[in-house]
C-alpha positions in Angstrom: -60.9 44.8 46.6 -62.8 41.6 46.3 -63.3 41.9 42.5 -59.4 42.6 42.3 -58.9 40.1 44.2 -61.3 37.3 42.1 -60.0 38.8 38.6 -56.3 38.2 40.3 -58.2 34.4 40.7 -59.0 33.8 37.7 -55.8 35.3 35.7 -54.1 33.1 38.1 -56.0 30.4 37.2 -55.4 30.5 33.5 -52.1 30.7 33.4 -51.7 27.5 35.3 -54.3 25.8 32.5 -52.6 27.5 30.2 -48.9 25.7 31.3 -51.2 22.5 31.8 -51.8 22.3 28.4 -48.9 23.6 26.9 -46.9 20.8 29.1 -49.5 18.4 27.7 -49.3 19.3 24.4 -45.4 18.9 24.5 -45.8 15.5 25.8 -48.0 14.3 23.1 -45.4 15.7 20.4 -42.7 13.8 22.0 -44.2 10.5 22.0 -44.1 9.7 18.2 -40.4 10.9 17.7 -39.5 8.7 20.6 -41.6 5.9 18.9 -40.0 6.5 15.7 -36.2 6.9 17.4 -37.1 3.3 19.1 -37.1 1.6 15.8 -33.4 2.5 15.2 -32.2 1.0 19.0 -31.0 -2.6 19.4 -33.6 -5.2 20.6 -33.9 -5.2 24.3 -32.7 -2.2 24.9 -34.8 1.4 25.0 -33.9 5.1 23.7 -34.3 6.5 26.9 -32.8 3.2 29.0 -30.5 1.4 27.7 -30.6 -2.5 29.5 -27.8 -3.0 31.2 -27.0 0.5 31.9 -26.7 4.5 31.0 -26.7 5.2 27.2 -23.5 7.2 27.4 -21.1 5.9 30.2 -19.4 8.4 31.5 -16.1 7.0 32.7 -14.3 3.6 32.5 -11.5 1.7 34.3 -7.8 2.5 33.2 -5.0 1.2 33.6 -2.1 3.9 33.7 1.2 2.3 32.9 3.5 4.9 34.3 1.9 4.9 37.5 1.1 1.6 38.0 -2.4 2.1 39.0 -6.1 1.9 37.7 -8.0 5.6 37.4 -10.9 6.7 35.8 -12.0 9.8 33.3 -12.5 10.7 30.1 -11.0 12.1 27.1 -12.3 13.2 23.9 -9.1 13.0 22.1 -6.7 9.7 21.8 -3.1 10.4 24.1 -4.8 12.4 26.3 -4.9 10.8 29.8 -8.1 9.1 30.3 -10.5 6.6 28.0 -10.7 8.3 24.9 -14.1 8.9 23.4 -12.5 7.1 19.5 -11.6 3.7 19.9 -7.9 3.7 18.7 -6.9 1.8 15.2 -5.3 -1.3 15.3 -1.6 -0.9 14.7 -1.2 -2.0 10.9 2.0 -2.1 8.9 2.9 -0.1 6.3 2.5 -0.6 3.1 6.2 0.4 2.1 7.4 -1.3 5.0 10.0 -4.2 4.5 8.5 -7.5 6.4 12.3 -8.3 6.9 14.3 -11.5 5.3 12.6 -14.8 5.3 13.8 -17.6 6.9 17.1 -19.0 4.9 17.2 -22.7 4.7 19.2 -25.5 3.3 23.4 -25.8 3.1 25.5 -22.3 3.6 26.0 -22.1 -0.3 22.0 -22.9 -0.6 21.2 -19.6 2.1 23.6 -17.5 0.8 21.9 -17.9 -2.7 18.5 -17.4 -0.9 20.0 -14.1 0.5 21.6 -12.7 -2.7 17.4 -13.6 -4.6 15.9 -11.6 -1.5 18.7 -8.6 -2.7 18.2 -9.4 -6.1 14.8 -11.0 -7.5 12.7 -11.6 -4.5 9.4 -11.6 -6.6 10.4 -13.6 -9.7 13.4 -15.4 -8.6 14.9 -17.2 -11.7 12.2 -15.8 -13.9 13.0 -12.4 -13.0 14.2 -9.6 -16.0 14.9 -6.5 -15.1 12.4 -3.8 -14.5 14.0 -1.2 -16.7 13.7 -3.4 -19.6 11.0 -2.1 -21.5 10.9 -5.2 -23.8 10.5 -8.4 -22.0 11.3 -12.0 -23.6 8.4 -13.2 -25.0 8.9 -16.2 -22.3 9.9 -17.2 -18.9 13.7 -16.9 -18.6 13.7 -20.8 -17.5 11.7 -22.0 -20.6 14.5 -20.1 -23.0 17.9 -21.4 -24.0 20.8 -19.1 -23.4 20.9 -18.5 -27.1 17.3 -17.3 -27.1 18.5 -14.8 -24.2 21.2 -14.5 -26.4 19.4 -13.0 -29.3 16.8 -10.9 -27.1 19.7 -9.1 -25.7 20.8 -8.0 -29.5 17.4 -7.4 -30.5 16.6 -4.8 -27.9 19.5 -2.6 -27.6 19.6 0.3 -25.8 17.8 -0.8 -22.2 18.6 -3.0 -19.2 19.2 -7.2 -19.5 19.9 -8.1 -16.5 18.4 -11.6 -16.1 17.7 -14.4 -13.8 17.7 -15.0 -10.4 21.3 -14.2 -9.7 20.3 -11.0 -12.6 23.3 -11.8 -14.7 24.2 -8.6 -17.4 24.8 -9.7 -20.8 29.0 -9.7 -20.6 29.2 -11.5 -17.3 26.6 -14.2 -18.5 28.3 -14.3 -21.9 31.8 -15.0 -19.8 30.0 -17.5 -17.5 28.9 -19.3 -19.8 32.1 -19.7 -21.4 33.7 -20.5 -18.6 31.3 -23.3 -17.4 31.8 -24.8 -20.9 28.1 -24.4 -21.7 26.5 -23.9 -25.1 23.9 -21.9 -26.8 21.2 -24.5 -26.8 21.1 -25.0 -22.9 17.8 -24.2 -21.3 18.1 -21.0 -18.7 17.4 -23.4 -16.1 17.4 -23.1 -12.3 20.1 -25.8 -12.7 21.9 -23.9 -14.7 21.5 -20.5 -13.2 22.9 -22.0 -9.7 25.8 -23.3 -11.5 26.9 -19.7 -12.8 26.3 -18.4 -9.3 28.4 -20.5 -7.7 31.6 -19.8 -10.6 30.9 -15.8 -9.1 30.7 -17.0 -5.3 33.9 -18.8 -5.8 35.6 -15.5 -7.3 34.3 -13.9 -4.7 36.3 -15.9 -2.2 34.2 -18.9 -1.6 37.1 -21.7 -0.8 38.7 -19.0 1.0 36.1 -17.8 3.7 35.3 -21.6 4.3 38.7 -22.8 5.1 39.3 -19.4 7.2 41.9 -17.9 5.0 39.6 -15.3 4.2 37.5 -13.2 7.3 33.7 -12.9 6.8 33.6 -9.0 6.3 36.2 -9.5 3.3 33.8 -11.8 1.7 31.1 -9.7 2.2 32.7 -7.1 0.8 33.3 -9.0 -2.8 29.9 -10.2 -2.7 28.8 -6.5 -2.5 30.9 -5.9 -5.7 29.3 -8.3 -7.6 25.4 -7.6 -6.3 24.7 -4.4 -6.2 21.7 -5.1 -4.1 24.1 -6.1 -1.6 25.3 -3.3 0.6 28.7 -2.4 1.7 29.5 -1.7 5.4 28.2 2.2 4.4 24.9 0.7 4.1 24.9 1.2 0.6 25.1 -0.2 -2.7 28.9 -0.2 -4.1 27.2 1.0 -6.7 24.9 3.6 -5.6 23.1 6.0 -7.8 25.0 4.4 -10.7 21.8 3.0 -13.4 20.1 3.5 -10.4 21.5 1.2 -8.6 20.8 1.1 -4.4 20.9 -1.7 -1.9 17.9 -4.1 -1.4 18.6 -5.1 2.3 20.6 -3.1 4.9 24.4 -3.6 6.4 22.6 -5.0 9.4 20.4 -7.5 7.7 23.2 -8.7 5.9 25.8 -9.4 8.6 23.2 -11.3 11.0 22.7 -13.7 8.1 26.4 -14.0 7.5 27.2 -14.6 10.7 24.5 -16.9 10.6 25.7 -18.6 7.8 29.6 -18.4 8.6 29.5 -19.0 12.1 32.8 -19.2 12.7 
């Protein structure tokens, strides 16, 4: 009994030297990964305690707008109720998304002309040529004289010439320039563009829709026959799907600035 009971000691007795060193041991590995995981923490604060709190906090404040009150919790994923473990992204626009009409500026006949660019030419303005046309002038549209656009038009049959701010085609800018008594060796000039614009606003109904004889939706209307990047009250181009054709700004863009521009 007694040697049972000393051999029962002694086994006893090694296992606990035997966890003493094994715990030991395990403590000693530890300490240079913890030394080497400290080199990759902020300054001042510690892998194992973070200063100024818990390395992980486990909930936050929130605010819940439905019910009006502030609660705590946690959610992994973002629209779950709860702080969400993913910060969420910034709302960002679109990069096909239209930034909307810029401010219009200057006399009604100066804003409406701003209007019809935006529909028209918004990058170039009075340099703009057409983007179908697969042969460009070998210069600005405003350093060349209309008979230079004149004899690019003949030279490169066969595609799109739509030039300009106001993107005049070659039988309306040939009549235009008749009718404004111009010649071939004017410079395309903004001058000069302007002038033609206004010879199309005033067939349009310009004298008409200032002095009240003609309603604002009318005028609209004839604009939109003119510009195809204009739309009709459909919300599209009178023109649609015709050379590709569609409208640049929508029915309800285009009736606040009206209204804005025709009050009355």
């Amino acid at each position: 009994m007694a040697r049972c009971s000393g051999h029962g000691s002694l086994s006893q007795n090694g296992v606990w030297m035997n966890r003493f060193w094994l715990v030991t041991f395990g403590l000693l590995w530890l300490l240079p990964v913890a030394a080497v995981a400290e080199m990759f923490v902020a300054p001042g604060q510690s892998l194992l305690r973070a200063s100024g709190g818990a390395l992980i906090q486990a909930s936050l404040p929130l605010y819940d707008q439905a019910k009006k009150v502030t609660t705590t919790g946690s959610s992994l994923f973002i629209g779950q109720s709860g702080r969400s473990l993913f910060a969420p992204r910034p709302p960002r626009a679109l990069p096909w998304a239209d930034p909307g009409l810029p401010a219009l500026s200057g006399s009604p006949v100066q804003r409406l002309r701003q209007l019809i660019q935006y529909a028209e030419s918004r990058r170039d303005g009075y340099d703009a040529v057409q983007f179908g046309a697969t042969i460009k002038p070998d210069k600005p549209p405003t350093q060349m004289t209309i008979g230079e656009i004149y004899d690019w038009i003949d030279a490169t049959l066969g595609q799109p010439h739509a030039i300009g701010r106001y993107q005049f085609i070659p039988p309306t800018l040939r009549s235009l320039v008749k009718r404004q008594g111009l010649s071939e060796q004017h410079r395309f000039s903004p001058e000069v563009q302007d002038l033609l614009a206004n010879a199309l606003l005033e067939d349009a109904g310009w004298t008409a829709v200032t002095s009240g004889a003609m309603n604002r939706e009318t005028f609209m209307h004839n604009l939109a026959k003119i510009w195809a990047g204009l739309p009709t009250d459909t919300g599209k181009s009178y023109y649609h799907g015709h050379a590709g054709n569609k409208a640049a700004i929508t029915w309800a863009q285009y009736d606040t600035e009206m209204r804005r521009i025709f009050p009355g």
